[in-house]
C-alpha positions in Angstrom: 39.5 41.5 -41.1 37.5 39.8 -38.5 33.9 41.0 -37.1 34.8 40.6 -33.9 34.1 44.6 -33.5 31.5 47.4 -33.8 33.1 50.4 -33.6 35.7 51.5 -36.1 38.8 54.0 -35.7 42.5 53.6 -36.1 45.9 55.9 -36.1 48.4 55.6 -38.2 52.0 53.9 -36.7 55.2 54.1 -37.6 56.6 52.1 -34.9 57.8 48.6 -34.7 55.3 46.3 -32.8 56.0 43.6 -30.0 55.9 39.9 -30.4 53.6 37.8 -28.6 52.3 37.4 -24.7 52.1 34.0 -23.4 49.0 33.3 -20.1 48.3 30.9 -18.1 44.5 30.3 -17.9 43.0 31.4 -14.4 39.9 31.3 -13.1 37.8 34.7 -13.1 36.8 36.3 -9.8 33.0 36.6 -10.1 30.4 35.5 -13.3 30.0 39.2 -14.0 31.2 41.5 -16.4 34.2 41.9 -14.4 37.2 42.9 -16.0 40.4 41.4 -14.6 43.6 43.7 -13.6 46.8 43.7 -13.4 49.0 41.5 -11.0 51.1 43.1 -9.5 55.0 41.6 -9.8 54.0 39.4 -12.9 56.0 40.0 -15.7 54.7 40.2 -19.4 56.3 37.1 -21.4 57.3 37.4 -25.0 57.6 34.8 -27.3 59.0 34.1 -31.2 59.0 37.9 -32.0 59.3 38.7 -35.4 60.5 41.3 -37.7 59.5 45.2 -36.9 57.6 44.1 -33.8 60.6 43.1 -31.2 60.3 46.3 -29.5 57.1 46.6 -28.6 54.6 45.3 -25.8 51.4 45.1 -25.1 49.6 47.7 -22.9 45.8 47.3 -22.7 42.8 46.3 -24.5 39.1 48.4 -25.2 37.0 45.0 -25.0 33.3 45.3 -25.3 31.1 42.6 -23.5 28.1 42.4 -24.0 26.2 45.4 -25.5 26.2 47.7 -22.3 29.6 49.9 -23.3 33.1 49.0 -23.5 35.8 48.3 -20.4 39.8 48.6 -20.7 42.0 45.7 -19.3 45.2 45.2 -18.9 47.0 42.1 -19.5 47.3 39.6 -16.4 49.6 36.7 -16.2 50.1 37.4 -20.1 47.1 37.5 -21.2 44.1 39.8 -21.7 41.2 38.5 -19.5 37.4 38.6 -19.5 35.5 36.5 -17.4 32.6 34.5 -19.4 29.0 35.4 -18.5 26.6 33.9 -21.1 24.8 35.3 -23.6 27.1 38.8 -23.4 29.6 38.1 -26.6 33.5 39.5 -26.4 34.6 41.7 -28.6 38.0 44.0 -28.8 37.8 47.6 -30.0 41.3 48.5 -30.1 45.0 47.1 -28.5 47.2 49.8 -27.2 50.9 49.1 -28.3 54.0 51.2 -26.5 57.5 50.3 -27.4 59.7 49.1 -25.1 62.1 51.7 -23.7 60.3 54.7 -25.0 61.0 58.0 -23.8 57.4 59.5 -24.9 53.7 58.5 -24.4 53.4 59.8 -28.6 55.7 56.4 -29.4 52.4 54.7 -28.2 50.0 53.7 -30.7 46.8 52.3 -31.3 45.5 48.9 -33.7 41.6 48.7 -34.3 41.2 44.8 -35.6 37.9 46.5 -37.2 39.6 49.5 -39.1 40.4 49.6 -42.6 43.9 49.8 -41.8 46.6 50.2 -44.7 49.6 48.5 -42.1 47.7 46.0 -40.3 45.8 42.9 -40.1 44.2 41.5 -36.9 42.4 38.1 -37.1 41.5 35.7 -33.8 42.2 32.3 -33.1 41.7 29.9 -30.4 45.9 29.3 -28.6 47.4 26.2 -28.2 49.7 25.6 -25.0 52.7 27.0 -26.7 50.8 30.6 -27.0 50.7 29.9 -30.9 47.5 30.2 -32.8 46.1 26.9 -33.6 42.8 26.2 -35.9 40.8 28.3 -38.4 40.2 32.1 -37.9 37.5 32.9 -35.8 35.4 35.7 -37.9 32.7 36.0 -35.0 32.4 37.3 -31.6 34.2 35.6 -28.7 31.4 33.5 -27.0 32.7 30.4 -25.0 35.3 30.1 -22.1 38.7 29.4 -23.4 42.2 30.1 -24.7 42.3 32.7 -27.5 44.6 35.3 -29.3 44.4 38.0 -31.4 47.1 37.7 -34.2 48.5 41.4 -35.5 50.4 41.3 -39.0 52.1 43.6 -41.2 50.7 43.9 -44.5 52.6 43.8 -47.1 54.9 46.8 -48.4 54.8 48.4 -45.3 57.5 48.8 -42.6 55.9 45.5 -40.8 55.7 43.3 -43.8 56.3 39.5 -42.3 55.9 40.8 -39.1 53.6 39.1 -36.2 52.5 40.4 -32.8 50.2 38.0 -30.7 48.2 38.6 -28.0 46.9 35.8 -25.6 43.6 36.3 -24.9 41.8 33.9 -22.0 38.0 33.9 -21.7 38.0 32.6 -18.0 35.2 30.8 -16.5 32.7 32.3 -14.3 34.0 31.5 -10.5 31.4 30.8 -7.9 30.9 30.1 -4.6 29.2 26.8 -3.4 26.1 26.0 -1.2 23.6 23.5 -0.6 20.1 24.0 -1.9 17.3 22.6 -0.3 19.5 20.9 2.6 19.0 22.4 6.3 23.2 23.7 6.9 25.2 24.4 10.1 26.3 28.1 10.6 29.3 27.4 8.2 27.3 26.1 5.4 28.1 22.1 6.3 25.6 19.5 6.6 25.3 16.8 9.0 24.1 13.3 8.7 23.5 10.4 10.4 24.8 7.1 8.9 21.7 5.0 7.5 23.6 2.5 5.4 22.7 4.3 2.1 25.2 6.0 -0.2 24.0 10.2 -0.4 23.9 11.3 -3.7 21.2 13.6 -4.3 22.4 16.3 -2.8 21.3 20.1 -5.0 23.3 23.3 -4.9 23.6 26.9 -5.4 26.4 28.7 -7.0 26.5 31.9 -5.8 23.5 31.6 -4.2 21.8 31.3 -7.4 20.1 28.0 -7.8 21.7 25.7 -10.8 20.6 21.9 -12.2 23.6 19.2 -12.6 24.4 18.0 -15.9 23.9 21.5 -17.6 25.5 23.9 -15.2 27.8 21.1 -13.2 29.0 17.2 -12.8 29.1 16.2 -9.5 31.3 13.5 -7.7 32.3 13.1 -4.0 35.8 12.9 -2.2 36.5 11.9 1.6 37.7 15.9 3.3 41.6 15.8 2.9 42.1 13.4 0.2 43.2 13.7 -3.6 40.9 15.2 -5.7 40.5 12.5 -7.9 40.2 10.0 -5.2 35.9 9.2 -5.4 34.3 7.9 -2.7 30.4 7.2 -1.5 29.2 9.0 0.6 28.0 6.7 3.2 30.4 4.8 5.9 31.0 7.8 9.5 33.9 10.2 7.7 33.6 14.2 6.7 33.0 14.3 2.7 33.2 17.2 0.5 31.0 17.5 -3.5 33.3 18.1 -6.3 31.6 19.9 -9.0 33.3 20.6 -12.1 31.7 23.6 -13.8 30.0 23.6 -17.0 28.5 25.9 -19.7 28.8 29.5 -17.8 31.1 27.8 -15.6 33.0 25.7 -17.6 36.6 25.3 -16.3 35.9 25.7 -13.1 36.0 23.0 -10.1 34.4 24.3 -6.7 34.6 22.3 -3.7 31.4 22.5 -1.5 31.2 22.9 1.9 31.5 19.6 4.3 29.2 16.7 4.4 29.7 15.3 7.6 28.6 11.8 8.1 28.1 11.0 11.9 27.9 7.7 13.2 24.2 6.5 13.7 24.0 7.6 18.1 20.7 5.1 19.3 21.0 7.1 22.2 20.1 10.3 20.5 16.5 10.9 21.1 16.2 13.7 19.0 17.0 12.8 15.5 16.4 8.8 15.8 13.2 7.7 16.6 12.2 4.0 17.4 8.5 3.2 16.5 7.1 -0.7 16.8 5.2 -2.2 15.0 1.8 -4.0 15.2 2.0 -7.7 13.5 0.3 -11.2 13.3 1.4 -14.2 13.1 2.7 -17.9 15.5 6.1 -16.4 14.5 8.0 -13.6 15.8 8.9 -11.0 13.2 12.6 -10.8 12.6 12.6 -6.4 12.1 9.4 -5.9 14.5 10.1 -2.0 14.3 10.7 0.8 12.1 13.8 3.1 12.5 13.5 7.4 11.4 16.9 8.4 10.8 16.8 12.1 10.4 13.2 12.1 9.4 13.3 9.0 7.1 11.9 5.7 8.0 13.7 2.7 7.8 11.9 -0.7 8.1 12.2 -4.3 6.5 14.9 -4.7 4.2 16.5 -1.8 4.0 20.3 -2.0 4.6 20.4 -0.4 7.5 18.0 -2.8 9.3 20.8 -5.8 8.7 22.8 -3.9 10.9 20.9 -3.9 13.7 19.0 -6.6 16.4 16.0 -6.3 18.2 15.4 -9.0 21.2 12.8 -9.2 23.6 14.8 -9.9 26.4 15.0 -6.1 27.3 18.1 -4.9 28.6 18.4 -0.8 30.1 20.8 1.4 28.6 23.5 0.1 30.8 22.8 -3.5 29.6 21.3 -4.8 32.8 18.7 -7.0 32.2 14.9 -6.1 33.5 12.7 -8.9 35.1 10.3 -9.5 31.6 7.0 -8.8 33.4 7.7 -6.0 36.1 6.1 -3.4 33.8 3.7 -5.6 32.9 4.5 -6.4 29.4 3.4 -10.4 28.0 7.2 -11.7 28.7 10.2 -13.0 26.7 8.5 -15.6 24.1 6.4 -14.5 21.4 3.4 -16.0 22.2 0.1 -14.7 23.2 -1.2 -10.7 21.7 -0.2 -8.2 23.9 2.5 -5.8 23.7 6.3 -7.1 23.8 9.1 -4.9 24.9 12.4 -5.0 23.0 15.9 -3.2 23.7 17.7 -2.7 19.9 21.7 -2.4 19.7 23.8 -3.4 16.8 24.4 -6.8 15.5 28.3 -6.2 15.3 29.9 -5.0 18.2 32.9 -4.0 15.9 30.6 -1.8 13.7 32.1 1.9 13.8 29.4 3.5 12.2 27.0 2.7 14.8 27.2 3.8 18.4 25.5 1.2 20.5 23.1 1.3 23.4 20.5 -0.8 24.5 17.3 1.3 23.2 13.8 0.2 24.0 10.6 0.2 22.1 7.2 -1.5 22.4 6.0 -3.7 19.5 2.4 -5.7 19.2 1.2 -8.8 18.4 -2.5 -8.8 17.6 -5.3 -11.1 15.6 -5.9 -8.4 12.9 -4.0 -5.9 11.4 -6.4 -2.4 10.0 -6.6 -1.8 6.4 -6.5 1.7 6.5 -8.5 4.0 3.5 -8.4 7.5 2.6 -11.5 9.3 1.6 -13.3 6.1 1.3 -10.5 4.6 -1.2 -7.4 2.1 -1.0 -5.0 3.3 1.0 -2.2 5.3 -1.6 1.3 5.4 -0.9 2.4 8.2 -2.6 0.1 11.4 -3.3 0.9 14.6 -4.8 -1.0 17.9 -3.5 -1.1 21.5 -5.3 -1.3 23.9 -3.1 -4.3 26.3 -5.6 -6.3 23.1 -5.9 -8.3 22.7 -2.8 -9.1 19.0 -3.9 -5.6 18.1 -3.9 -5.0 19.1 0.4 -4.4 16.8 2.2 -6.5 16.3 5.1 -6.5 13.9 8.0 -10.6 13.7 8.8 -10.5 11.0 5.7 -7.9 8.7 7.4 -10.4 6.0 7.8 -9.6 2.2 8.3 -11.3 -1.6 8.4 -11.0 -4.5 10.7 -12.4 -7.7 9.7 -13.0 -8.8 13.0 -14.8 -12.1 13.4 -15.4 -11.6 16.9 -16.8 -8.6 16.6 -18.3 -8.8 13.2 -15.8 -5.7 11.8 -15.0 -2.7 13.2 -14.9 0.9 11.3 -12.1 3.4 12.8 -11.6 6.8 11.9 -9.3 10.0 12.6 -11.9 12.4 13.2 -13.2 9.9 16.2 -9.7 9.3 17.7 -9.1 6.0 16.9 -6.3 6.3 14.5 -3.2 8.3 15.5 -1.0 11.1 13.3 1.9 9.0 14.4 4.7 10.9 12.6 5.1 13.5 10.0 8.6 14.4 9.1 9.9 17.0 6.2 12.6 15.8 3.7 14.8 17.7 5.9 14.2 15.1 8.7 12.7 18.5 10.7 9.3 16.7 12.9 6.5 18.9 11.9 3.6 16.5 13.2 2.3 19.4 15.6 2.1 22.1 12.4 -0.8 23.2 11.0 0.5 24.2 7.8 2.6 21.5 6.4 0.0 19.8 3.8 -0.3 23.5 2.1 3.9 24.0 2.1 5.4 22.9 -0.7 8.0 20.2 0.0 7.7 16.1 0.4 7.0 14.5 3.3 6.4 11.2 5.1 3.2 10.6 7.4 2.7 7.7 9.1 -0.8 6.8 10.4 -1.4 4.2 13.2 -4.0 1.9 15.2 -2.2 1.4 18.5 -3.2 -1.6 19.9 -5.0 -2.0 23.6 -6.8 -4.1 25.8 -10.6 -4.7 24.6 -13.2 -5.7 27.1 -10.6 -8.6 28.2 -10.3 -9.9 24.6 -6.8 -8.6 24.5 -4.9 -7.0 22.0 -7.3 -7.9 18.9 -6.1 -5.4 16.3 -3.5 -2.5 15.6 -1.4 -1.7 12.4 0.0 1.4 10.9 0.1 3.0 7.0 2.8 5.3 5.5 2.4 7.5 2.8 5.1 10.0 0.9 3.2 13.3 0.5 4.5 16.2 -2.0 3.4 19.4 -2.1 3.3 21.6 -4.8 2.6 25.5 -5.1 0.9 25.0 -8.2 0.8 22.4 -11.0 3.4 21.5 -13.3 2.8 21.4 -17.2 4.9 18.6 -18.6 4.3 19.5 -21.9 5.7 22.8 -21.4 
């Protein structure tokens, strides 16, 4: 007999008893004890019946799950059905038999795998594709998602000697519904993007709005919307893309489909969610990628991919490509030459390129003598720093944005935040949400990029001497993190 019960009790039969129910694995409806019922118009399947149990079928199973009470469940598509939540073990009190074309409810009858019966046997095995047991008994509780059966035999001497009843039994995987974590949605759950040349991979999720880590609760892997399944693509070029995530450990046999990731082509002309911000630099030579690009909050200078994708030229142009005479706003002309401030209009390099809707967009960049070495709290300037939100010490505050110019003309000049001489340029959330204007962002747990800037100016006729800027990726914490936990 197997242990795969708690609670013994049995009746006597002296029926003949049905040959086996054949199911189709389906996936269940919520990861909850939930019981699965009937579907209506499916018919029970019988398969390889043997001796006294041709004319008899399968009615409903007592299935404990868990340790909070039993449930009964009739078959569906075949098989009996519990849907996997973990840690609550499966277990089956008793199988209710009836024989086919009966005429009263006292031909039904009852077999307890657990009982101490003189006419039966029940063990458990895991099913093969055919509906046959396959493998050695199982002698404990059901615990995993998959395709089992309970096998009834006669014993021997009885009336169902040689005879063999078995009953599919699917442990479905826990279904769930798919959302981003951590990732500002549309009203339909779908995220947008704008294209930055980078392949998105980092998305997180929830299933069933509870919050679950990749590699033990899912694998993840990306499709274009529309195409086949198994056709993986990056997210990246302007196209609607959708996560695959194939379940695993509660949800194992499951594959989910999130909502879409819409990739929209980079707009230069949006003024809301692509910001332009020049640069201060040095130098006889002018500086190929003289700017830095935010792309839904994240900045984009140098040699990052996207940058190869782009031109900036003096020779400003407006938004309708006209060109504007170079000094009738007064900036220092068309050749980089003496310090002042230059004005540029940036478009895209290929004219073909589809992920990039062009207009002429302008921006001012510098030339000066010396770039600031920017400090905080009298140290080098870091580019990453963590804050906990309980440890005052960690906060983040701008008063100790601080910076140096070794001006030989001047002998060096100090600069400082608190005196208004270095500017809270940007401060964007990972969300690409601008929260430079909130108070409350260096205590809100989250990462975040700040940038911090001298802008450049006219000094006592000397012109523009010095200017730079610094960048720093700031996460916050709500309260520190043992790694040896």
């Amino acid at each position: 007999m197997t242990a795969c019960v708690n609670k013994k009790h049995s009746r006597r039969v002296a029926a003949a008893v049905s040959a086996s129910l054949v199911g189709a694995l389906t996936l269940g409806a919520a990861p909850a004890v939930v019981m699965a019922q009937p579907e209506a118009g499916v018919e029970q399947q019988f398969v390889s019946p043997t001796g006294a149990f041709a004319k008899a079928k399968v009615d409903e199973a007592v299935v404990r799950h868990g340790y909070a009470g039993t449930q009964t469940v009739a078959p569906l598509n075949g098989a009996i059905q519990v849907t996997f939540e973990e840690n609550q073990p499966v277990s089956f009190e008793s199988f209710k038999i009836s024989l086919v074309g009966s005429a009263t409810e006292e031909d039904d009858f009852r077999v307890d795998p657990a009982a101490d019966d003189d006419q039966f046997e029940v063990a458990f095995y895991h099913r093969d594709s055919m509906g046959n047991k396959t493998g050695e008994e199982i002698k404990n509780d059901l615990t995993e998602v998959g395709q089992y059966c309970a096998v009834i035999t006669g014993k021997p001497g009885t009336h169902y000697a040689k005879g063999e009843l078995i009953i599919p039994i699917d442990i479905t995987a826990a279904a769930f519904a798919v959302d981003f974590d951590g990732t500002t949605t549309n009203t339909d759950g779908s995220v947008d993007l704008y294209y930055d040349a980078t392949v998105h991979d980092d998305f997180e999720f929830k299933f069933n709005s509870k919050r679950v880590t990749e590699g033990v609760d899912y694998e993840v892997y990306y499709i274009l919307d529309g195409h086949d399944i198994n056709e993986k693509a990056d997210v990246k070029n302007a196209g609607e893309y959708r996560a695959v995530l194939v379940g695993k450990g509660a949800y194992a046999g499951s594959v989910e489909l999130s909502p879409i990731i819409n990739v929209k082509p980079l707009d230069l002309g949006d003024h809301t969610n692509v910001h332009l911000e020049g640069l201060a630099a040095t130098g006889s030579d002018e500086i190929e990628n003289i700017l830095a690009i935010w792309i839904n909050g994240h900045r984009f200078t140098g040699d990052d991919a996207i940058m190869s994708e782009l031109k900036a030229d003096i020779d400003v142009k407006d938004v309708d490509g006209d060109s504007i005479t170079a000094n009738s706003t007064g900036y220092a002309g068309t050749v980089w030459k003496g310090n002042g401030k230059y004005r540029y209009s940036l478009t895209k390099k290929d004219a073909a390129n589809a992920n990039i809707k062009s207009v002429y967009r302008g921006f001012d960049a510098f030339k000066v003598e010396y770039l600031a070495n920017f400090q905080y709290d009298g140290d080098a300037w870091p580019t990453a720093w963590e804050t906990v939100v309980a440890d005052a010490d960690t906060i983040w505050n701008s008063k100790y944005v601080t910076a140096h110019v070794d001006n030989s003309l001047q002998g060096g000049v100090d600069l400082s935040y608190s005196a208004g001489e270095i500017e809270k340029y940007r401060v964007f959330d990972e969300d690409g949400n601008d929260v430079t204007a909130s108070t409350s962002w260096s205590k809100t747990p989250g990462t975040y990029t700040l940038v911090y800037r001298v802008t450049p100016a006219e000094l006592d006729e000397c012109g523009y001497v010095y200017g730079g800027q610094a960048v720093t990726t700031l996460t916050v914490y709500k309260e520190a993190v043992n790694a040896d936990a």
